[in-house]
C-alpha positions as CSV (number, residue, x, y, z in Angstrom):
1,X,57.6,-44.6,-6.1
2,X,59.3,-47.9,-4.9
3,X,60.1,-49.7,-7.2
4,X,63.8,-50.0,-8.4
5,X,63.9,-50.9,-11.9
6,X,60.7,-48.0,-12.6
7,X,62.5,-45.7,-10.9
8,X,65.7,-46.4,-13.1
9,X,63.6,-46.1,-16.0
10,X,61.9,-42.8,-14.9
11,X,65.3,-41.1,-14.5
12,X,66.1,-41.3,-17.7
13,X,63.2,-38.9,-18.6
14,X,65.1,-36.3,-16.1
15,X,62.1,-35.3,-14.0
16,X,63.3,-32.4,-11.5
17,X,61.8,-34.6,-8.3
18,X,61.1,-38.2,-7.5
19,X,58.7,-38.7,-4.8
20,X,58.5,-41.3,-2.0
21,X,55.6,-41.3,-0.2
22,X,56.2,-42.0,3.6
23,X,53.0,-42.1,5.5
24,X,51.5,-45.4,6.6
25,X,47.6,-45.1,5.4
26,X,48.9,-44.6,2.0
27,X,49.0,-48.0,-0.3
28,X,52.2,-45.9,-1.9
29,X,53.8,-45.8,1.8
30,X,57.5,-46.5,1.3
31,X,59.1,-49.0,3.4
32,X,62.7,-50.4,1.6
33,X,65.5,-48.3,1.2
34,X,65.6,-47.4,-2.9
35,X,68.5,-49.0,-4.4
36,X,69.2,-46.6,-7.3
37,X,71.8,-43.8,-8.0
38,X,70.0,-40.6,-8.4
39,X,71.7,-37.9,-10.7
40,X,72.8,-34.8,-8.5
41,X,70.2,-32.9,-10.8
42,X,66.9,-34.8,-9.8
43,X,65.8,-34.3,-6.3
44,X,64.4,-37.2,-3.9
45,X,61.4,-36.0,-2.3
46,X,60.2,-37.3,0.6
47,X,56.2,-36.5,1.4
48,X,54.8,-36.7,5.2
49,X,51.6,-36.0,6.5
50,X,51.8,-34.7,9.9
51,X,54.4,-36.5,11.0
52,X,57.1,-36.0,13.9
53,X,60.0,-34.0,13.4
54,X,62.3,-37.3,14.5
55,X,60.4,-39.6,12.1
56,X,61.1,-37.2,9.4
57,X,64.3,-36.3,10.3
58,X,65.1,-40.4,10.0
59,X,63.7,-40.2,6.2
60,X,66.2,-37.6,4.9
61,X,69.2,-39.6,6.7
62,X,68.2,-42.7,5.7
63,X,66.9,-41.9,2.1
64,X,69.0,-39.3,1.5
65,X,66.2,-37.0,1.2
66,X,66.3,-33.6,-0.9
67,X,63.1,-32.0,-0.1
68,X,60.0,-32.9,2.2
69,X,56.8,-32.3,1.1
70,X,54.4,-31.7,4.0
71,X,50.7,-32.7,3.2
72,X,49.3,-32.2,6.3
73,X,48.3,-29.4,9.0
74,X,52.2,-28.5,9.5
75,X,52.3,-25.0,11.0
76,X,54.9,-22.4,9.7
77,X,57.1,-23.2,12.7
78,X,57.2,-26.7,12.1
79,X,58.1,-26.1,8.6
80,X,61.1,-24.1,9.7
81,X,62.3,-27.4,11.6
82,X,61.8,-29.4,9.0
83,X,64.0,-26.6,6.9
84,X,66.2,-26.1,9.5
85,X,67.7,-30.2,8.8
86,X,68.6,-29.3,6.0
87,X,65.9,-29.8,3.6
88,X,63.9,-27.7,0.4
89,X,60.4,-27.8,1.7
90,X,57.6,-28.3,-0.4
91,X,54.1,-27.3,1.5
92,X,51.1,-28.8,0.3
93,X,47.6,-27.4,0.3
94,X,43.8,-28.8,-0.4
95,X,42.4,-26.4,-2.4
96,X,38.6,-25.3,-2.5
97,X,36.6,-22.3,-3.4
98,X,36.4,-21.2,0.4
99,X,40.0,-21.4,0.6
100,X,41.9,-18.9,2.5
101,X,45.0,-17.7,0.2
102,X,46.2,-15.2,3.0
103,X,47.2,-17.8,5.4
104,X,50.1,-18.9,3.1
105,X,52.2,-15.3,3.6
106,X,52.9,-16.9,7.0
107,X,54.9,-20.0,4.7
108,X,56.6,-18.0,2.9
109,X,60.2,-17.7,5.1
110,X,60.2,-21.6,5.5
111,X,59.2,-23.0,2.2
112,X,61.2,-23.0,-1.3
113,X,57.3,-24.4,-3.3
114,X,54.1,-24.3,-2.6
115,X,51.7,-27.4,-3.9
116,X,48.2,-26.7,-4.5
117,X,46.2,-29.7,-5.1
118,X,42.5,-30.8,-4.9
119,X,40.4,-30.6,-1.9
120,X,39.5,-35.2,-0.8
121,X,38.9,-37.4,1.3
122,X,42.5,-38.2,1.3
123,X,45.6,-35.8,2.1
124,X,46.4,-36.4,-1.5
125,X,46.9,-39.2,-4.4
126,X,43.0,-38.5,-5.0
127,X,43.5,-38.3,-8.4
128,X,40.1,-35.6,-9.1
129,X,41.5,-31.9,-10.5
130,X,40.0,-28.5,-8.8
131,X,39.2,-25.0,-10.1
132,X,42.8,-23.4,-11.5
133,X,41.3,-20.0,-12.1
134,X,40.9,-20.5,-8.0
135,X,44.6,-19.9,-7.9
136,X,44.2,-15.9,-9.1
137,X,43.5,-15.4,-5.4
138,X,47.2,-16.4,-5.2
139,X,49.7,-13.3,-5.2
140,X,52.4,-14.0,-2.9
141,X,56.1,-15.0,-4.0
142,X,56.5,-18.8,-3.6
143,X,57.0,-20.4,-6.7
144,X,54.4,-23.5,-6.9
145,X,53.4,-26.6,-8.1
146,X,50.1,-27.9,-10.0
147,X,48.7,-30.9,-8.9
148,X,45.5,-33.0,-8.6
149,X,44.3,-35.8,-11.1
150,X,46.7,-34.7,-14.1
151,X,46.6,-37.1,-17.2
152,X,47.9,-37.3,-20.7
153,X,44.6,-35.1,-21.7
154,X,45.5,-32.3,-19.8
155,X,48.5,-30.7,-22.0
156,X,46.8,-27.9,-23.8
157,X,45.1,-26.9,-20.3
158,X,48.6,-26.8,-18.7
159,X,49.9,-25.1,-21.9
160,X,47.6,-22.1,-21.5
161,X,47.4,-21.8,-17.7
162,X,49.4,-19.0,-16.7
163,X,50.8,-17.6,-13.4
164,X,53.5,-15.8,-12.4
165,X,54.8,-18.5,-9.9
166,X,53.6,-21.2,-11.7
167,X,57.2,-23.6,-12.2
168,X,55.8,-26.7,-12.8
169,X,53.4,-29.6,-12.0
170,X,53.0,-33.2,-10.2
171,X,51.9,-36.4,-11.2
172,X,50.6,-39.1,-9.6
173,X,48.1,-41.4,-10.2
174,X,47.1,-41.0,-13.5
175,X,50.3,-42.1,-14.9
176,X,50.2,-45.5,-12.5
177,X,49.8,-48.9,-13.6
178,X,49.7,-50.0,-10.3
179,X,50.0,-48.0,-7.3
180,X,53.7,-46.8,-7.1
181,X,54.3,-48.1,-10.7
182,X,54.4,-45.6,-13.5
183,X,53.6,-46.4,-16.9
184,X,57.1,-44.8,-18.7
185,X,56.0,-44.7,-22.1
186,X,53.2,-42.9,-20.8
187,X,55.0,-40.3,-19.1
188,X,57.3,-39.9,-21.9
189,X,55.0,-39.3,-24.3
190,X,53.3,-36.5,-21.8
191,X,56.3,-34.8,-21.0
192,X,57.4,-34.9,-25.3
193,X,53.4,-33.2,-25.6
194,X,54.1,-30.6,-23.1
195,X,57.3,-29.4,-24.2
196,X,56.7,-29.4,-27.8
């Protein structure tokens, strides 16, 4: 998100994160600073794909960053740098029936989520949903996060999917008006569904 006045809107719903998306090929690329008082309870999430340790590092200062979400090829060691500034890291992966679940137990020590999303052309935003019964493959003990083209239609899917370390899911695109806008009533009306 980037917008001011959405954002103020969307924290009155109390999501647990609010994303900015800092990564130039992105038409959701943040540029302004965000001139909005976040509650201490929702988290500011910054989400980089294979960026430098300094550019990052210049987003949690100057955005007073809570998280970073790393959607790119960012090894275990560079994870624990990005940890190491003080930062929950959220580690993003693409997945696909070949997948390889093993190669997260490697994460583990440096990350506080795991995201699974679909498998695109894009890092992510690509809005298209993969195989859940995929994550069954998935035994380690990172809690994670659902995502990958979830709408308003998806609430009885969610409500039944179950998984030890499933704590939650993201949204995106689906709920946008524009890019970086989100449609409010929208969400609201998803979140009263899910939790009903």
């Amino acid at each position: 998100m980037k917008d001011n006045s959405n954002i103020a809107e969307l924290i009155q719903l109390q999501p647990d994160f609010i994303g900015f998306i800092f990564h130039e090929k992105s038409p959701r690329n943040v540029v302004d600073h965000i001139e909005v008082n976040f509650p201490s309870n929702i988290k500011k999430v910054g989400v980089f794909v294979n960026e430098s340790e300094e550019f990052i590092h210049s987003k949690i200062i100057s955005f007073k960053l809570n998280s970073a979400q790393l959607h790119g090829n960012e090894s275990p060691e560079f994870c624990q740098k990005i940890k190491d500034l003080g930062v929950d890291i959220i580690k993003a992966f693409n997945i696909h029936p070949e997948f390889d679940f093993k190669q997260l137990k490697a994460y583990e020590p440096y990350c506080d989520y795991f995201l699974f999303d679909a498998f695109g052309k894009k890092a992510g935003g690509n809005g298209i949903v993969f195989n859940w019964e995929l994550l069954n493959q998935y035994s380690e003990n990172i809690p994670f996060l659902l995502s990958g083209g979830i709408d308003e239609t998806m609430v009885d899917q969610i409500k039944i999917f179950k998984h030890s370390q499933f704590v939650g899911i993201d949204i995106n695109s689906k709920f946008e008006t524009a890019n970086c806008y989100k449609n409010i009533t929208n969400i609201k009306l998803f979140k009263d569904e899910l939790f009903s």
